[in-house]
C-alpha positions in Angstrom: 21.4 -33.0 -0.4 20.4 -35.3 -3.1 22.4 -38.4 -4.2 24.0 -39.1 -7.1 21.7 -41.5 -8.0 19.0 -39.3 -7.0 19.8 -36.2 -8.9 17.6 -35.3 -11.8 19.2 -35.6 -15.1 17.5 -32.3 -16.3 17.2 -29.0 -14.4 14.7 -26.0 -16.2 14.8 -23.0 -15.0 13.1 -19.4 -15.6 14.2 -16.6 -14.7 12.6 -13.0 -14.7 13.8 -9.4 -16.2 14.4 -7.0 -13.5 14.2 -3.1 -13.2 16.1 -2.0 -10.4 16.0 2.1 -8.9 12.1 2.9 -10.5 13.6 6.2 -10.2 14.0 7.1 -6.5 15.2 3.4 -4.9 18.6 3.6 -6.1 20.7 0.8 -5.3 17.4 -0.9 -3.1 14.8 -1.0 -5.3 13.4 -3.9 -7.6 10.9 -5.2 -9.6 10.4 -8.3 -11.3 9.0 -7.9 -15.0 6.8 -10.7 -17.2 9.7 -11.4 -19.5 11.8 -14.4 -19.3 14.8 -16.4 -20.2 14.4 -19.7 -20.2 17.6 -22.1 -19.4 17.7 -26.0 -19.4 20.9 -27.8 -17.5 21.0 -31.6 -19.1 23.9 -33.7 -17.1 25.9 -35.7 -19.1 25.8 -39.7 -18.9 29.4 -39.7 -18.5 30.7 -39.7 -15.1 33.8 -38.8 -16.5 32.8 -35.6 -18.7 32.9 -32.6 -16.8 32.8 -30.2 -19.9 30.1 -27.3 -19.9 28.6 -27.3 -23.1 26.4 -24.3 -24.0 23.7 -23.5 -26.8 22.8 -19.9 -27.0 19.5 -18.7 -29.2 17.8 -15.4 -29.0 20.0 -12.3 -27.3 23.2 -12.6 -27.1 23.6 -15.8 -29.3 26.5 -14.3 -31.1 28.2 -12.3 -28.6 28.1 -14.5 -25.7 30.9 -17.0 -25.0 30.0 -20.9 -25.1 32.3 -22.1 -22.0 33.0 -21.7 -18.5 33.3 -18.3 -19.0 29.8 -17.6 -19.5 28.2 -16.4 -16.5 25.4 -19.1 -16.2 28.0 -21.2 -16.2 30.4 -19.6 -13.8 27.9 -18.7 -11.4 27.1 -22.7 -11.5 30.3 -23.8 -10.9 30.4 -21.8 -7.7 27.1 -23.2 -6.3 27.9 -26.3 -6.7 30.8 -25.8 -4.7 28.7 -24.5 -2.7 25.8 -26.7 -2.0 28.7 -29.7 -2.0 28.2 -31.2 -5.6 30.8 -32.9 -7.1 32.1 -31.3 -10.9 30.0 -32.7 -14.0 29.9 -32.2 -17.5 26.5 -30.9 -18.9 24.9 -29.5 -21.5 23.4 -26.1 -21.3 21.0 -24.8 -23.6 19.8 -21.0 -22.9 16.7 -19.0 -24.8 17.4 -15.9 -23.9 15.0 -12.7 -24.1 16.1 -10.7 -22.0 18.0 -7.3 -23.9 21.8 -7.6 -22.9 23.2 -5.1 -21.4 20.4 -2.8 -21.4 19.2 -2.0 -17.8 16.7 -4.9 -17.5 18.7 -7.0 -15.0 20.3 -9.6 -17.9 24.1 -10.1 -15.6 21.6 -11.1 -12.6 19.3 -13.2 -14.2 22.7 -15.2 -15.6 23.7 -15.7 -12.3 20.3 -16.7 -10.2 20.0 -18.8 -13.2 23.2 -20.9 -12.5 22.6 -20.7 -8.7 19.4 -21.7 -9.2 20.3 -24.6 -11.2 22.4 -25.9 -8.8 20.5 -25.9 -6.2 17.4 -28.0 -7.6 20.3 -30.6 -8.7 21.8 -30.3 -4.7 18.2 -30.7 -2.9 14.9 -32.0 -3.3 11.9 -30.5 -2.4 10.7 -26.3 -2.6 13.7 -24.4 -4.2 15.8 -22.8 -1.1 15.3 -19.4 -2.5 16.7 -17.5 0.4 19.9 -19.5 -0.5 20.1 -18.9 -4.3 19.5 -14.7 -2.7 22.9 -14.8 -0.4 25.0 -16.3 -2.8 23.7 -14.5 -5.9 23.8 -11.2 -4.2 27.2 -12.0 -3.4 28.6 -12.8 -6.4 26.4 -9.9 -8.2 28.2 -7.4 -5.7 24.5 -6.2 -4.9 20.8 -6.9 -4.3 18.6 -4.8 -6.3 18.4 -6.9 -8.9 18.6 -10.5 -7.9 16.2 -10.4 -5.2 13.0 -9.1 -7.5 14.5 -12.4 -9.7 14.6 -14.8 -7.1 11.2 -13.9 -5.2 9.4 -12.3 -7.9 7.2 -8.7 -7.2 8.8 -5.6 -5.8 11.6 -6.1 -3.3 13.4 -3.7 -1.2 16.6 -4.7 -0.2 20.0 -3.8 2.0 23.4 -4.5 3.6 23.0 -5.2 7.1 26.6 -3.7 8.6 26.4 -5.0 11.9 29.0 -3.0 13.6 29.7 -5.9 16.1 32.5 -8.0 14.3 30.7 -11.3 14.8 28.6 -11.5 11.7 25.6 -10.7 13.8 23.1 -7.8 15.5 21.9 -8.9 18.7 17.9 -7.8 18.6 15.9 -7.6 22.3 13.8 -10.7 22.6 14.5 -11.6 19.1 16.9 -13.8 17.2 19.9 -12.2 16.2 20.1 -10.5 12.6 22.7 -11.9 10.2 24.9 -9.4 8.5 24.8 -9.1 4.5 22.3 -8.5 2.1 18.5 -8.9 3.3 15.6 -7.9 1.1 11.9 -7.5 1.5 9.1 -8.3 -0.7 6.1 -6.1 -1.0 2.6 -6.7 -2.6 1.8 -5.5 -6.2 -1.5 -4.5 -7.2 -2.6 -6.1 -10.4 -3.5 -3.5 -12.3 -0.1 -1.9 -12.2 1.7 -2.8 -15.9 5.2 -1.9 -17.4 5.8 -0.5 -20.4 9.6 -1.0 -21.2 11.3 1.1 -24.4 13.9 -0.8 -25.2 16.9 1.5 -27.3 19.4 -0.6 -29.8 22.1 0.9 -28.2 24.1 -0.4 -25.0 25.4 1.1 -21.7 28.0 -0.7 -19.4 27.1 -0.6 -16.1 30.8 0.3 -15.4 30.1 3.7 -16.9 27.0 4.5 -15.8 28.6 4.2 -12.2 31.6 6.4 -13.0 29.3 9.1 -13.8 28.0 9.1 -10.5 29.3 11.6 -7.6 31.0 10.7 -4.5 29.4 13.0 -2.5 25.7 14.8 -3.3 23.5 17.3 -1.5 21.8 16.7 1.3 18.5 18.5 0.2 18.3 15.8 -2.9 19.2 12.6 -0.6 15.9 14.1 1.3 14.1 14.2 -1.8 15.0 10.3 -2.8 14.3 9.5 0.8 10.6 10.9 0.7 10.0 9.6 -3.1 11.2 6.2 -2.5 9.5 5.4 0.9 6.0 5.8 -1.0 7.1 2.7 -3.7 5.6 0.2 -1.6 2.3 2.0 -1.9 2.7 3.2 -5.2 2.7 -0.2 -6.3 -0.3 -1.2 -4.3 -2.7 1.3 -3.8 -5.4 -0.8 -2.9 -3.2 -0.9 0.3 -3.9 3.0 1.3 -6.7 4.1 2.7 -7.4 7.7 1.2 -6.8 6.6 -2.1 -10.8 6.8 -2.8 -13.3 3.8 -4.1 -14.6 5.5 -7.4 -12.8 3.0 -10.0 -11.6 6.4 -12.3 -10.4 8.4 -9.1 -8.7 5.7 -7.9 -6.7 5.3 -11.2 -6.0 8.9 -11.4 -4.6 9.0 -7.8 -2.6 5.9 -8.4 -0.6 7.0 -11.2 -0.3 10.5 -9.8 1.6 8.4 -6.5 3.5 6.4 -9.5 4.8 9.9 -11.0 5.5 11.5 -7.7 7.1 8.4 -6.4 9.7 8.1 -9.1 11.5 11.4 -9.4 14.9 11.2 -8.8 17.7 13.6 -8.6 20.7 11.0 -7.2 21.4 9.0 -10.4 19.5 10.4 -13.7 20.4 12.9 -13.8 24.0 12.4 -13.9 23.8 9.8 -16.6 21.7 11.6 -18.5 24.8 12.3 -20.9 25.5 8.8 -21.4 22.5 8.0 -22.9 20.9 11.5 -24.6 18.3 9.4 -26.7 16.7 7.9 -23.3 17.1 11.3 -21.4 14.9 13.1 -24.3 12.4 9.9 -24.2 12.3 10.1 -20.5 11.8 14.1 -20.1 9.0 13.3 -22.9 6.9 11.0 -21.1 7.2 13.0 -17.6 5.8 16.0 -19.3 2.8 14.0 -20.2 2.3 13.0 -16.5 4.0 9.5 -17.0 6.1 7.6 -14.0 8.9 7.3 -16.3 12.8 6.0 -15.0 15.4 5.0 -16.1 15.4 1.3 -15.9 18.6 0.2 -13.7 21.7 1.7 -15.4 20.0 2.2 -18.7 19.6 2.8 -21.5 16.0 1.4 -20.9 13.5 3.3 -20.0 10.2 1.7 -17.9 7.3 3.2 -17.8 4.9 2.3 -14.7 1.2 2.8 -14.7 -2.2 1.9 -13.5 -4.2 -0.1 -15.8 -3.0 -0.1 -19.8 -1.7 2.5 -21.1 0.0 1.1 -23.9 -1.7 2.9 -27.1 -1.1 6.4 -25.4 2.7 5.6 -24.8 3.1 4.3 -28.4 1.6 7.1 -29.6 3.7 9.6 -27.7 6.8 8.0 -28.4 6.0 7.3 -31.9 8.9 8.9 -33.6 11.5 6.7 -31.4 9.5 3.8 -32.5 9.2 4.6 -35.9 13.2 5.7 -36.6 13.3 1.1 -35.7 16.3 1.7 -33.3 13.3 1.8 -30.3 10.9 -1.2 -29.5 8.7 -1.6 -27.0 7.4 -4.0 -24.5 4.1 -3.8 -22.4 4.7 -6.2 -19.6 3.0 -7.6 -16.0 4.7 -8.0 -13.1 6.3 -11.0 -12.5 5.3 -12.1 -8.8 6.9 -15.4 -9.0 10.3 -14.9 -9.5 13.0 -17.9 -10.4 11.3 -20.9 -11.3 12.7 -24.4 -11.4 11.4 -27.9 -12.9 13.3 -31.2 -12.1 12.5 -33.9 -15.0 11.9 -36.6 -12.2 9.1 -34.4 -10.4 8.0 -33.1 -13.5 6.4 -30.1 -11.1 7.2 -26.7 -11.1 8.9 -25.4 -8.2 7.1 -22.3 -6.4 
């Protein structure tokens, strides 16, 4: 851990949109998304100032509270506990891009932000990402999200219940596994883009989960199992080897994987009533052949493709676009996840 002395005086960090589920990975499934919000941490001079100051532009600039109760600031707090800082004052000034409340990963991007933070003030060096992932799953009350924003790409993560009551799975000639969240971060090709249609309207994760069942049947938790296992390859076909080598067959297979791979029957539909406007958008683009999903809770909906697609999606969706409660946002993949810059480095943390 770093001194006092030794601590930068300015922590920046940026942290990645998330789409968690694509469809079929409910509750596991992540991926990280070229759109950012931007946060920078400035400690006060005054060893005796331990107020939180916060400066909000962009989403959520009039909605969003401007103490300890924000969640950048909460989730702060508790790292620094954490990684043993003592309590200072700072200032905290946020850009924030990412929609609120609006499927795109906004409550976990808050809190790898603040964890994140923390840590670059606690230690020098690479950012202990695997660090900021425990705690931030923690405090999220699951991984799907925060892992594609702390390692970037598309992750696949779990909750290890060991079964032993000692935190720990013993594995034959192996190191034991810890229990809790673990995730797993697989390759994305390149050419795979998002195309995000983002709806004015909100959705509280709170509800979208009372919609769900408690039980469901077994023939459609075979049918998520079979879509969501061919993700990984979805995403990086070049990985496969019968996808073909002509350049326009290889595309065409691609996307069909991308379409097959996320249909879902344990969460859509479901929700679809809480969010009619995204369920007709989303039946819409499947018709057309496109890997449309639900984008985490919702109301977003993410479209994934091979190569651009963007003009053809405009122009199928043009009548949500035009009625201005719709926009829409043609994004990479964002394969770095969190990043951090301390002002005495001046380097970007990777």
């Amino acid at each position: 851990m770093t001194s006092a002395t030794e601590s930068p005086s300015t922590v920046r960090v940026r942290v990645p949109a998330t789409s968690a589920n694509l469809g079929s990975g409910f509750d596991a499934v992540g991926l990280a998304l070229d759109y950012h919000d931007e946060i920078v941490f400035t400690r006060s001079v005054d060893p005796g100032d331990t107020t939180a100051y916060v400066v909000i532009k962009g989403e959520g600039e009039r909605t969003l509270p401007r103490d300890e109760t924000h969640l950048v600031v909460s989730a702060f707090r508790r790292a620094c506990q954490v990684f043993g800082l003592p309590k200072f004052g700072f200032i905290m000034r946020a850009v924030n891009r990412i929609p609120q409340a609006r499927g795109l990963g906004s409550s976990a991007e808050a809190i790898v932000a603040g964890i994140a933070a923390a840590a670059a003030f606690a230690h020098a060096g690479p950012l202990r990402r695997d660090a900021v992932f425990a705690l931030a799953a923690q405090i999220e009350g699951h991984p799907d999200n925060v892992a594609p924003a702390v390692y970037g790409g598309l992750t696949v993560s779990y909750d290890l219940a060991t079964g032993e009551g000692v935190g720990s799975l013993p594995i034959a000639e192996g190191a034991p596994l810890e229990g809790g969240y673990h995730t797993l971060r697989y390759k994305v090709d390149p050419a795979i883009k998002a195309t995000v249609f983002v709806p004015g309207a909100h959705l509280s994760t709170q509800k979208a989960r009372q919609a769900l069942p408690n039980r469901v049947p077994y023939a459609d938790a075979v049918h998520n199992l079979s879509r969501a296992a061919l993700i990984p390859g979805a995403l990086n076909p070049g990985s496969l080897d019968d996808l073909g080598t002509e350049a326009a067959g290889q595309a065409a297979r691609a996307n069909a994987l991308l379409f097959v791979a996320t249909q879902d029957r344990l969460h859509q539909p479901y929700r679809a009533g809480l969010m009619p406007s995204s369920t007709k958008l989303l039946q819409l683009l499947r018709r057309q052949g496109y890997a449309a999903a639900v984008s985490g809770a919702g109301p977003c909906i993410i479209v994934l493709h091979y190569g651009d697609a963007e003009n053809q999606l405009r122009t199928l969706a043009k009548d949500y676009l035009d009625s201005g409660r719709w926009r829409i946002l043609p994004l990479d993949v964002d394969c770095q996840g969190v990043q951090v810059e301390r002002d005495q480095e001046g380097n970007r943390e990777h």
